[in-house]
C-alpha positions, 0 to 999 in steps of 0.5 A, a space after each residue: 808537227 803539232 796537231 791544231 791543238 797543239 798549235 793553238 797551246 803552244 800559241 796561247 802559252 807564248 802569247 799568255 808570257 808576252 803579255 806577262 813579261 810586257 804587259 802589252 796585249 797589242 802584239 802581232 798574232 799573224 806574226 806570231 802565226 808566221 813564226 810558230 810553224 817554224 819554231 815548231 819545226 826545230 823540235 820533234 814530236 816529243 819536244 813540242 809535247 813538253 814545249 809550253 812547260 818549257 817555255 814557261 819554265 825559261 820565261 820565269 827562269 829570264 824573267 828580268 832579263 827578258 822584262 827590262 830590255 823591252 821595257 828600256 827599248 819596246 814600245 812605249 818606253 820613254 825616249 829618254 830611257 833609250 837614249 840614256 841606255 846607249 
């Protein structure tokens, strides 16, 4: 598993990317906190070293895709976007 520096990388990188694709700073970092050990779980050493360019790499890749769903139905979409969507 990561050191604590990795840990802290890979949590600042993903939380850098929701702030980006969101534009939300107002999220959950004990969730996040809750999470990452398992998601670190599922890549070996060798990818946890390479994960951060990784996930950059597919936040940039889906951007549109990842950035019009929260903004439809994440937290401070209008009502009327929701109900129009369904």
């Amino acid at each position: 598993m990561a050191d604590d520096a990795g840990r802290d990388r890979i949590l600042e990188a993903a939380e850098q990317i929701f702030v980006s694709l969101t534009g939300h700073t107002d999220f959950d970092r004990d969730l996040s906190l809750e999470i990452l050990p398992v998601v670190l779980m599922c890549l070996s050493s060798d990818e946890q070293d390479g994960y951060v360019r990784q996930l950059q790499a597919f936040a940039e890749t889906n951007r549109e895709r990842l950035t019009t769903p929260y903004a439809r139905y994440g937290p401070g979409a209008l009502p009327r976007m929701r109900a129009a969507a369904t």
